[in-house]
N, C-alpha and C positions, 0 to 999 in steps of 0.2 A: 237485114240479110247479111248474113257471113260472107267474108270475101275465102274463097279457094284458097288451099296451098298451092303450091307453085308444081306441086307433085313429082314423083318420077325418079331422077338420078337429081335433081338438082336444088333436093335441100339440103343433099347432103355434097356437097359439092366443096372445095376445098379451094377453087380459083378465086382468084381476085375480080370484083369489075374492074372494066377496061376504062382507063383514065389517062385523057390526052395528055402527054409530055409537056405542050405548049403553054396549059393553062395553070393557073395557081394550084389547083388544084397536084395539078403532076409534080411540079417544082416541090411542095412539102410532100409527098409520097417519095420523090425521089432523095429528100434531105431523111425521112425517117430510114430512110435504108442503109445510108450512111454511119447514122449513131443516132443516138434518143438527144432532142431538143424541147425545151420550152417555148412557151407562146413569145416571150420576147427574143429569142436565140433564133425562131424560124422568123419573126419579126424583122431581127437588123440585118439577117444576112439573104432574107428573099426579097422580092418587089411586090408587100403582100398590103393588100387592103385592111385585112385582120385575120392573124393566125388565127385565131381562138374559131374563127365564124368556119375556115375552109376544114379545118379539123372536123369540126363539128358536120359539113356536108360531108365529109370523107367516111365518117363513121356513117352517115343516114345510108350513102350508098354499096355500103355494106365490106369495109373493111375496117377490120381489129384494130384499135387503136386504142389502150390504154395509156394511163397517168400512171408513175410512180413518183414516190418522193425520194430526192435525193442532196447529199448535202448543200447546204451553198457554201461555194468559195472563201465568198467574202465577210459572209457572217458565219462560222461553225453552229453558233447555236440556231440557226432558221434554217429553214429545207424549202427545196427549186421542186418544183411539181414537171416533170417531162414526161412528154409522151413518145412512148414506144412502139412501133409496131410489133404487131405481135404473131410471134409463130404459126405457119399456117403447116399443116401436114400435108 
């Protein structure tokens, strides 16, 4: 059996889910708003159990979160993978 869409005004909807401040969860929402970070960059400066995991629910509940490469510092020749929020309309 097919599950439903969600129908109506709200697949096209542009808001964010609501995600409490207090939990890990809120603390990398509110670091990607900031500037783009990597898993180890939201790693040393949040109190995070594993960036990579809260990323990955943040995307499940349905906000934009891509990867870009970008250089690394301390090697020129290798590139830092950060993720970005991404543009909402």
């Amino acid at each position: 059996m097919k599950n439903p869409g969600r129908g109506g005004d709200r697949d096209t909807s542009k808001t964010l889910p609501k995600v409490d401040a207090n939990t890990q969860q809120g603390h990398v929402l509110e670091a990607l708003k900031q500037r783009p970070m990597s898993a180890a960059e939201l790693q040393w400066s949040l109190p995070l159990a594993d960036a990579r995991a809260v990323v990955r629910d943040l995307r499940r509940k349905g906000i934009p979160i891509t990867t870009k490469k970008h250089p690394d510092p301390s090697r020129p020749s290798r590139c830092v993978q950060r993720y970005h929020l991404a543009e909402t309309d």
